[in-house]
C-alpha positions in Angstrom: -132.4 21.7 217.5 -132.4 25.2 219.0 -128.9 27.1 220.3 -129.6 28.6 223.4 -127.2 31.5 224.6 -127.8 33.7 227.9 -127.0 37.3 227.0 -126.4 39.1 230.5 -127.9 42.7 229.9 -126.7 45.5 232.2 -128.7 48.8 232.9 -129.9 51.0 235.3 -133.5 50.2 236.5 -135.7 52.1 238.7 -136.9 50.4 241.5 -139.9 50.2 243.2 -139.0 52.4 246.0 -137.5 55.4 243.8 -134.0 54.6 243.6 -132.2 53.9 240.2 -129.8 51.1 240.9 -127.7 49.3 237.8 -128.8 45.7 237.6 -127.2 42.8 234.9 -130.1 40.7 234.4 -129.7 37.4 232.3 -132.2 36.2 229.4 -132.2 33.2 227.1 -132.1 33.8 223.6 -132.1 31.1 220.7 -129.6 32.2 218.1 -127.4 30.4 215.8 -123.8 32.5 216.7 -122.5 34.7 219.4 -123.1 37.6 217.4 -126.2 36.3 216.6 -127.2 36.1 219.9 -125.9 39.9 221.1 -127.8 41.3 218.3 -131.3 39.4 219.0 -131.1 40.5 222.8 -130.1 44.1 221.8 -133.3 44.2 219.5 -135.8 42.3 222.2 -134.3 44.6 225.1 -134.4 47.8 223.0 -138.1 48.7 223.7 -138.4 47.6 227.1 -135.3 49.6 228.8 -134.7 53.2 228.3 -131.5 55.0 228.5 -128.0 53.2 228.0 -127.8 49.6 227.9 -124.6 46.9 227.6 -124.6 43.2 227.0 -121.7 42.0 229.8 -121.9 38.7 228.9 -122.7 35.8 226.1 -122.9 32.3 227.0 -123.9 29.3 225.4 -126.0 26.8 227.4 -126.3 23.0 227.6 -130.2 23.6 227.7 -131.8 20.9 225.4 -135.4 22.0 225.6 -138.1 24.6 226.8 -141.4 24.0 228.3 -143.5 27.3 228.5 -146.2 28.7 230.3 -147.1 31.9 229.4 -149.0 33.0 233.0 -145.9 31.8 234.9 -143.4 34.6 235.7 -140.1 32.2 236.6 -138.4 30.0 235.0 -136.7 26.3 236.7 -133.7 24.6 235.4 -135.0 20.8 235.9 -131.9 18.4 235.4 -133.5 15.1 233.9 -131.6 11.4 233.9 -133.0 9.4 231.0 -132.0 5.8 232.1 -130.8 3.1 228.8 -130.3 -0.4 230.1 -126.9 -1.7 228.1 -128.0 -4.9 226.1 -124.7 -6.8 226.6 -123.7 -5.6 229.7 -127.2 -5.6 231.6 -125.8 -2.2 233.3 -128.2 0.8 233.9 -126.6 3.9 232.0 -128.0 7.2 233.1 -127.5 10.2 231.1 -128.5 14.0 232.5 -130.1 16.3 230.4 -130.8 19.8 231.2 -134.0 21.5 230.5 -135.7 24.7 231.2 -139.2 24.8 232.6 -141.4 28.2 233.3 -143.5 28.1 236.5 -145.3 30.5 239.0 -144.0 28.7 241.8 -142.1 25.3 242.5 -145.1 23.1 242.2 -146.5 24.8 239.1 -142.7 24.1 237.5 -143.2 20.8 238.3 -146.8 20.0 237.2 -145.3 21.9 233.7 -142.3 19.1 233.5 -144.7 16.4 234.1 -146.8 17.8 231.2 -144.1 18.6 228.8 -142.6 14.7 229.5 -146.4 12.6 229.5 -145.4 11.1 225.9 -141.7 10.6 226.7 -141.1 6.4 226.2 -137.6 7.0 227.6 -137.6 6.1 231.2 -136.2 9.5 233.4 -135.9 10.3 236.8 -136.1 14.2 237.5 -132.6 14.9 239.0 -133.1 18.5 240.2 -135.9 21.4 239.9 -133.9 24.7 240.9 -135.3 28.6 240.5 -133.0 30.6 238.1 -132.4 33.7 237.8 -133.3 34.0 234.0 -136.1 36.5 233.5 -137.1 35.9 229.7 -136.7 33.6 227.3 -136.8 34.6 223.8 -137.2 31.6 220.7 -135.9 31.9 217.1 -138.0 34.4 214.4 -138.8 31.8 211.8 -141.1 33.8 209.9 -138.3 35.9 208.2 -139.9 38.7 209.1 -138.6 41.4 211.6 -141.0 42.1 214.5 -141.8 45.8 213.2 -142.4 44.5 209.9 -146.3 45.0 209.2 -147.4 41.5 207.0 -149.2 42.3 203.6 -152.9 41.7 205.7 -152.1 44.4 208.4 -150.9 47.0 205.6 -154.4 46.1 203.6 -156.3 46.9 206.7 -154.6 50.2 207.7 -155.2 51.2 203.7 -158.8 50.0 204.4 -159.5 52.6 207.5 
């Protein structure tokens, strides 16, 4: 099961009309510890801002899983109540979930829930499909390799040209 931290960066961004203005923009990073976390966003951030950069804040979420999209540009928080039915009891027990869901707009979040959820047996009811302010979402590197790390194919080809 993944960890999911948001790692608030802060920086000063140039805007579209000219002016540099200092922004704290939040991302989602899957990481095992705090430090874990600060360290993954500082590498992911690293080639994308230049100039001086801070992580303000490290958080861990409640965010149980991610479905992607990778031509949306926004990401929903969709609050889901999977519904149990108590055996002895006959009561209806509803427990809320919290999941992350990437959409161009509102109905393309929601067609992507519906997708991610088709085999789901659990019965559910979707609670709540909000806009957050989350601007990228970066999963766990299982390949044990670091992302500027050539693999042994790519340093045969380059010996090869």
């Amino acid at each position: 099961m993944a960890n999911w931290f948001e790692c608030k960066v802060r920086y000063d961004k140039m805007m579209e009309n000219g002016v540099v203005k200092k922004v704290n923009e939040p991302y989602l990073v899957d990481a095992l510890s705090f430090t874990e976390a600060e360290a993954r966003i500082i590498e992911e951030q690293t080639p994308f801002i230049s100039g001086d950069f801070s992580v303000s804040a490290v958080k861990r979420t409640k965010i149980s899983e991610i479905f992607r999209d990778d031509s949306a540009d926004k990401w929903y928080l969709a609050k889901v109540a999977f519904i149990t039915i108590d055996e002895k009891t006959a009561v209806e027990k509803r427990s809320v979930t919290t999941m992350l869901v990437a959409g161009s707009d509102f109905k393309g979040a929601y067609e992507n829930f519906n997708e991610g959820m088709k085999g789901t047996l659990a019965d559910f009811d979707l609670v709540s499909l909000s806009e957050t302010p989350i601007m990228d979402v970066y999963a766990a590197n299982l390949s044990g390799k670091h992302p500027s790390t050539p693999t042994a194919a790519e340093v045969v080809a380059k010996e090869a040209e």
